[in-house]
N, C-alpha and C positions, 0 to 999 in steps of 0.2 A: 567393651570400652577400650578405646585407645591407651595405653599407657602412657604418651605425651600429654593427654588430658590430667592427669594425677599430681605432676611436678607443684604448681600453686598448693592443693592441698596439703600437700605433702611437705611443703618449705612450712606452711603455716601450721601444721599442727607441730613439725620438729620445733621449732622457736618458741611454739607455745610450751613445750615441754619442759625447755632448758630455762627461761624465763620462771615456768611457775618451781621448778628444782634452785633456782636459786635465789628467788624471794622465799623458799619455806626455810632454806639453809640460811638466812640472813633475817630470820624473824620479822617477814611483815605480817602486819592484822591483813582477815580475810578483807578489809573495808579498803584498803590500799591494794591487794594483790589483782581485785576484779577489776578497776578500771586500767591498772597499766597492762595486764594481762588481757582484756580486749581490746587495746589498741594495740600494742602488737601482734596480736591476731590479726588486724584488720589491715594494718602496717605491712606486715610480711605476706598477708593473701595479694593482695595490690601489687606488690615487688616481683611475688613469685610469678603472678598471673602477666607482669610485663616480659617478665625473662622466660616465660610459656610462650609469647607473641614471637617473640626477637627469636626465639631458637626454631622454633615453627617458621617463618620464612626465610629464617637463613636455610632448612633442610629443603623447602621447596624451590629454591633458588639454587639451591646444588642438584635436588634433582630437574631441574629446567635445565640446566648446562650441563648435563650428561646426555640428556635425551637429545639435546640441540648435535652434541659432538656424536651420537648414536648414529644422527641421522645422518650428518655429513659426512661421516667413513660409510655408511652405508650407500651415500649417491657416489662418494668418489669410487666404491667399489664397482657401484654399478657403471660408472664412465671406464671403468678399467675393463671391464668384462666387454663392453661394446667395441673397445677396441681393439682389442685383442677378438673378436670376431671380423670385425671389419677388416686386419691384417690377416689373419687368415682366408676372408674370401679373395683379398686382391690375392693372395699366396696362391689359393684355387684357381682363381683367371690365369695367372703367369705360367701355370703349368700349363693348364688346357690351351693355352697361346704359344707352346712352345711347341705344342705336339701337332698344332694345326701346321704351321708351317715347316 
């Protein structure tokens, strides 16, 4: 399993943690702890599971425009290399033309 798959659960069970540590440190009845304690459960799964989205295509939008810059040094390399053949064959004629006459 992916480790970017985890961030939602993992927002959602921390806040559940600290929430239920500080309704037992602040003396609520279990009767009060369960319903604020599942909706910030369900509060922070939803948040975390948005900022799971948001960081998921922000990575694949950075890796789309590395791949894009990947390619185009790789064509400008490859128009550098044809050229630099190309100069060197007329460099080959010019000799062989200099030796004809």
């Amino acid at each position: 399993m992916k480790k970017d798959k985890l961030f939602a659960p993992f927002l959602m069970l921390l806040a559940g943690a600290v929430v239920s540590l500080m309704m037992y440190f602040f003396h609520y009845s279990t009767k009060e702890m369960l319903p604020i304690l599942l909706a910030v459960l369900l509060v922070f799964y939803i948040a975390g599971s948005f900022i799971q989205m948001k960081v998921n295509s922000f990575v694949r939008q950075i890796k789309e425009e590395m791949a894009a810059k990947v390619a185009k040094e790789a064509e400008e390399a490859q128009e550098i290399s044809e050229s630099m053949e190309a100069g060197e064959k007329a460099a080959d004629d010019g000799i062989q033309m200099d030796g004809v006459t």
